[in-house]
N, C-alpha and C positions, 0 to 999 in steps of 0.2 A: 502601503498595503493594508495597512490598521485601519485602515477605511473601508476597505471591502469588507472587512469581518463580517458587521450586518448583512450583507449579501450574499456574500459566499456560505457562511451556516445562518443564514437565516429559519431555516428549518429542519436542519440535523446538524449532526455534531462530526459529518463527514461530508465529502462529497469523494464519486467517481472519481479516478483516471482521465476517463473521457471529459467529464464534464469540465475538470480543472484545465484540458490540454486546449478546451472549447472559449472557456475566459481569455486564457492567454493568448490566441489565435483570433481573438474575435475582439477585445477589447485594446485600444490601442495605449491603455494608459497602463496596462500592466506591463510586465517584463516578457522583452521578445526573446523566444529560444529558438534554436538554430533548427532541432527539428525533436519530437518525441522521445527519441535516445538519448537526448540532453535530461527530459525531465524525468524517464526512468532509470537514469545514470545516478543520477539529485538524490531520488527517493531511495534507491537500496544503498546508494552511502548514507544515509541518515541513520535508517535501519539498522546499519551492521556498525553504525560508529559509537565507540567505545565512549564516545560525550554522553550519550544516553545515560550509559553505565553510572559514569564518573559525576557527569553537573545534576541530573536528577535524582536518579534512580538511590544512590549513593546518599545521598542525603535523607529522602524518605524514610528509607529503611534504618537510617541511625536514632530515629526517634525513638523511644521504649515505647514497647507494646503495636507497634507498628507493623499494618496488612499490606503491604505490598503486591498491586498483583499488572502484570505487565501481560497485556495481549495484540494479537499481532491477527488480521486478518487479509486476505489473500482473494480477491474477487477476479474472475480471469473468463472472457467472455470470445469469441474466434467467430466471424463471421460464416456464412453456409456457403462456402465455392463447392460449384462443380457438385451438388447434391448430397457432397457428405457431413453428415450431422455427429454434432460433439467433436471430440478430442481424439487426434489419433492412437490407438494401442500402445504407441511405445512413448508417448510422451506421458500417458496416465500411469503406465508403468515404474518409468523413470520418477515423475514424482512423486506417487504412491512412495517409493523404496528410498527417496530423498525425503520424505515427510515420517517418516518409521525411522529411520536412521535419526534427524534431528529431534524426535523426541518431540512432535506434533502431537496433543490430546485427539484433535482432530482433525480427520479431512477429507471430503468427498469430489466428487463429479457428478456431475448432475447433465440431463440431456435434454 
């Protein structure tokens, strides 16, 4: 997979959701997943796993005089069915009051 590097961030230091789901689906020399819930199953255990903590994070911050700063961004995109545009009411709600509860700096919707 060290091989892709140059191509996968060729020109960010990120790529989509989609885009990643679109390599592995489309490229036969990468790793076949079962179906999308495999690869957003992958990503939020990464996310919530405590290695972060423990083999990174932990270590950074033992340096003296040392900024640590850990961000986490969330891009979430729903196709237009059936004429309705944006996010339903209750889902913007829901994590509107999950993003305030977790102590989010910030978070919008946008339409």
């Amino acid at each position: 997979m060290e091989a892709l590097d140059s191509f996968l961030w060729s020109d960010s230091n990120h790529i989509s959701l989609l885009r990643l789901w679109e390599c592995l689906t489309q490229y036969p020399y990468l790793p076949r997943l079962k179906n999308q819930n495999v690869l957003l199953a992958a990503i939020k255990e990464g996310v919530a796993s405590p290695a972060i903590a423990n083999e990174v994070i932990q270590h950074l911050t033992s340096l003296n005089g040392s900024n640590v700063k850990v961000t986490l961004e969330i891009e979430a995109e729903i196709p237009d069915f059936s004429g309705t545009v944006g996010f339903p009411d209750e889902i913007v709600r829901t994590v509107t009051e999950n993003c305030r509860t977790l102590k989010f700096k910030t978070q919008e919707f946008e339409e």
